[in-house]
C-alpha positions in Angstrom: 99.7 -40.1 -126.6 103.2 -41.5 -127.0 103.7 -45.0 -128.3 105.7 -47.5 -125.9 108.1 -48.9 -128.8 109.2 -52.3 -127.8 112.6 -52.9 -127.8 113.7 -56.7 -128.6 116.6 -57.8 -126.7 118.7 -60.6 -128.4 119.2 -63.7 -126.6 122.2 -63.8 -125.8 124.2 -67.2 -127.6 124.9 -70.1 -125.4 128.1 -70.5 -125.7 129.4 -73.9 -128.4 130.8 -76.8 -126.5 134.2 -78.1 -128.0 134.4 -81.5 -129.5 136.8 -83.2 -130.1 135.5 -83.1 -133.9 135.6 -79.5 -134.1 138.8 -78.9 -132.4 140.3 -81.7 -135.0 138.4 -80.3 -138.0 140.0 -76.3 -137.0 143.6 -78.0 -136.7 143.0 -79.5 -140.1 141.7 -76.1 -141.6 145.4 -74.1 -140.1 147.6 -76.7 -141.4 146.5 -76.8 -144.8 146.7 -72.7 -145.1 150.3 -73.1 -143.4 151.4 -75.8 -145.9 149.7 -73.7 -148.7 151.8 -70.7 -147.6 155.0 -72.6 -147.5 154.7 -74.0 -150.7 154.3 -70.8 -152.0 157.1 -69.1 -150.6 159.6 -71.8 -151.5 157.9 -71.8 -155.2 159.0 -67.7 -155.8 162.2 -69.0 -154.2 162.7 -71.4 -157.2 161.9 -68.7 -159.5 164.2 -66.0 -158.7 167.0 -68.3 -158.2 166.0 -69.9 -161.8 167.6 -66.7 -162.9 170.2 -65.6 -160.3 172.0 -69.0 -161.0 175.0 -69.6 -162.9 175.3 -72.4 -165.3 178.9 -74.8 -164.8 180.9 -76.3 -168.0 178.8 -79.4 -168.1 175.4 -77.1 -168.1 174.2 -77.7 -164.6 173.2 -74.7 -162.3 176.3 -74.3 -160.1 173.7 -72.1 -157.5 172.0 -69.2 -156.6 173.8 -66.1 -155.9 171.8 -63.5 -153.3 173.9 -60.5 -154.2 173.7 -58.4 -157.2 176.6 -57.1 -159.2 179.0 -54.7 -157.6 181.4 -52.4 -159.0 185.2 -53.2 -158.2 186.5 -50.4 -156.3 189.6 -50.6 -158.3 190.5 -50.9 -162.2 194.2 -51.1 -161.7 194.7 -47.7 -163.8 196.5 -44.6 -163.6 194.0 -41.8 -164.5 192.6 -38.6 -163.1 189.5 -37.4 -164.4 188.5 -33.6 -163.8 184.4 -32.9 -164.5 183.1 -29.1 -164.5 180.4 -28.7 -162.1 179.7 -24.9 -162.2 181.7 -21.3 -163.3 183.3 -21.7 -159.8 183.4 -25.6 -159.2 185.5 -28.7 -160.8 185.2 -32.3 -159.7 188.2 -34.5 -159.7 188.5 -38.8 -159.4 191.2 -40.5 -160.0 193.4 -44.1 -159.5 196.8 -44.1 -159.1 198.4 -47.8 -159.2 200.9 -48.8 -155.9 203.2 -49.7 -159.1 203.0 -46.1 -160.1 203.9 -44.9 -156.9 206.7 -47.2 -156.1 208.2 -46.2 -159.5 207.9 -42.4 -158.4 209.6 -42.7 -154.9 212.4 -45.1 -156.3 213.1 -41.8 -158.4 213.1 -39.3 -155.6 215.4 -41.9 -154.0 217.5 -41.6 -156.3 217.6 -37.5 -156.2 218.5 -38.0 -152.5 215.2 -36.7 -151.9 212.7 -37.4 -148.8 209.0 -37.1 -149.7 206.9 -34.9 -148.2 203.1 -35.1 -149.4 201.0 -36.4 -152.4 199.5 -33.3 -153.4 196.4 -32.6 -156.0 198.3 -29.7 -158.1 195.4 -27.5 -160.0 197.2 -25.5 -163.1 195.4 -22.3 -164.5 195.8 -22.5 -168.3 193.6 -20.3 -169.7 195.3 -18.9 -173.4 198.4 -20.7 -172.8 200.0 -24.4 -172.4 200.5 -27.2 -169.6 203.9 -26.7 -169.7 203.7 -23.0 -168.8 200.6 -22.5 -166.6 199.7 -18.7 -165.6 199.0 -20.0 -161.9 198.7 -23.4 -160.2 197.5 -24.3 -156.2 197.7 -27.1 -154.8 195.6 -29.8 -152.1 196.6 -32.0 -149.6 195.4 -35.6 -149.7 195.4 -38.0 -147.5 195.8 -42.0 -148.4 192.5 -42.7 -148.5 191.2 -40.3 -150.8 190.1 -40.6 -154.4 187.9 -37.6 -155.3 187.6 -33.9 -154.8 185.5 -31.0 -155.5 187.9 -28.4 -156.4 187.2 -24.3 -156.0 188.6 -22.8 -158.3 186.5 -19.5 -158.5 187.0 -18.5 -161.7 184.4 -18.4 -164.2 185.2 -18.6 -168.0 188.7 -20.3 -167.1 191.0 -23.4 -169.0 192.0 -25.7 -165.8 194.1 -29.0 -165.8 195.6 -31.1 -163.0 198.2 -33.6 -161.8 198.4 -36.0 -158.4 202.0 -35.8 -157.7 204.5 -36.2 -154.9 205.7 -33.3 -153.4 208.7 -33.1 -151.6 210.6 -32.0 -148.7 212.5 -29.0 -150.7 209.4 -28.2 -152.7 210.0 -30.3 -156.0 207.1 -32.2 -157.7 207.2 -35.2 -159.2 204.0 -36.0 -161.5 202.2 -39.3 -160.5 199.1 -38.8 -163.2 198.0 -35.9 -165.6 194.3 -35.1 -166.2 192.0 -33.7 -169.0 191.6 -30.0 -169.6 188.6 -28.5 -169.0 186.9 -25.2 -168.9 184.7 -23.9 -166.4 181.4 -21.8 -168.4 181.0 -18.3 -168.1 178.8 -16.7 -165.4 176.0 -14.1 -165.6 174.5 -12.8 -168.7 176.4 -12.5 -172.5 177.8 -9.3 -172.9 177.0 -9.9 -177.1 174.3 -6.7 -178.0 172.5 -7.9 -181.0 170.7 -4.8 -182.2 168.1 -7.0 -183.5 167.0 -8.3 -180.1 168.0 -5.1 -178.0 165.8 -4.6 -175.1 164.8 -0.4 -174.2 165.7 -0.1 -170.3 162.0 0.5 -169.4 161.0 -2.4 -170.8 164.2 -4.2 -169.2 163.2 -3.2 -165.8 159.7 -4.3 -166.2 160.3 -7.7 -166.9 163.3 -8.4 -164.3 163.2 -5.0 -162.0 160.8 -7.2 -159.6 162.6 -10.1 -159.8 166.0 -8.8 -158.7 164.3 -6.6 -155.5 164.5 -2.9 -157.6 162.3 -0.6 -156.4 163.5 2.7 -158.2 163.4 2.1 -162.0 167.1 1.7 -162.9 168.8 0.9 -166.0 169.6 -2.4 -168.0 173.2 -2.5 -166.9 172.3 -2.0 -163.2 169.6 -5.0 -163.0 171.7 -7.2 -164.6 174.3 -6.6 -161.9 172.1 -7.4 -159.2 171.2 -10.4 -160.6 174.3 -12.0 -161.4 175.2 -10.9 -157.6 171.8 -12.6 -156.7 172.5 -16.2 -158.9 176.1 -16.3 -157.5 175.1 -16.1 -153.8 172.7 -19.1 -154.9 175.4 -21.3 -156.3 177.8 -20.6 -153.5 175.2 -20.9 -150.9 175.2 -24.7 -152.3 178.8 -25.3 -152.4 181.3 -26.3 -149.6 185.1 -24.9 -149.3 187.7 -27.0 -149.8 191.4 -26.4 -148.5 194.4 -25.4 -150.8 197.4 -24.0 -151.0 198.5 -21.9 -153.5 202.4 -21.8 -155.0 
């Protein structure tokens, strides 16, 4: 025998009538939460300008100030700064004051000289002096431009720079000089230290896999192959920049 279950059906609820009470005591409710709200907003506004405000000579609060600090984009200094970045890569900033460059031109004037273009000049100075470079390139610019990541492609390498003028007959007239620096060697140090000498087999094992060798080779070869390797992954990352080399 199956049981009849009896299902209850809710009656459904009549529907409230407005009043004019309840429509006054729901208008009530919304107006407090809105002033409540308010007053909360313009409290944290009090707060943070309590500490963004700047104090005049007679100790009042002279006002609130919405923006934070900000760098100047000048300094009003004549420098260029080179930075290595990698065995292949140098980054250069640098400021060169209008003053400065009126000074320059005034001298190429003078020289009966026209100018042609401001010019990043990159000197290779690796076992020598500034004054005698073994090689030097050098980089357009344009008047906006204040930075530059310099190739220079040579590992293990003593590197310094000038922004100059260069003109029409191919004379250069220094505007700034920067810092030396040297770019780090690449790959692994050719130093044996019979202490820590590793056997080829033993070599292979440990870095064989790593660099793609299926034959056993020797120590020599792997480590070939994986400077190849690590330098396509650092240029990979790296963009070409123009120059011109003199």
């Amino acid at each position: 025998m199956r049981k009849r279950i009896k299902r209850k059906h809710k009656k459904a609820e009549k529907p409230r009538k407005l009043s004019f009470r309840r429509v006054k005591k729901t208008l009530r409710k919304i107006r407090s939460k809105v002033s409540r709200k308010s007053f909360k907003k313009h409290k944290i506004k009090d707060f943070i300008s309590s500490f963004t405000a700047f104090p005049k000579q007679n100790g009042e609060f002279q006002g609130s100030r919405s923006a934070g600090f900000e760098f100047p984009s000048s300094y009003h200094e004549n420098k260029l700064v080179l930075l290595v970045r990698d065995p292949w890569w140098v980054f250069a900033y640098w400021e060169v004051t209008p003053e400065r460059e009126k000074e320059v031109l005034r001298e190429i004037l003078q020289k009966s000289l026209q100018k042609d273009k401001t010019v990043l000049r990159v000197y290779e100075i690796t076992g020598t002096s500034p004054s005698h470079p073994n090689s030097s390139f050098d980089i357009e610019l344009n008047f906006f431009t204040n930075n530059w990541y310099i190739d220079v492609g040579r590992p293990d390498t003593d590197w310094i720079a000038e922004i100059g003028i260069r003109t029409t007959h191919g004379h250069f007239f220094a505007l700034v000089r920067s810092n030396a620096v040297k770019t780090p060697r690449f790959g692994l140090s050719d130093v044996l230290d019979e202490e820590w000498m590793m056997p080829d087999d033993l070599y292979w094992k440990l870095f064989g896999r790593m660099a793609g060798l299926s034959d056993r080779k020797s120590s020599l070869d792997v480590r070939e192959v994986l400077e190849r390797y690590l330098k396509g992954m650092v240029s990979s990352q790296s963009f070409p920049a123009p120059r011109k080399k003199s």
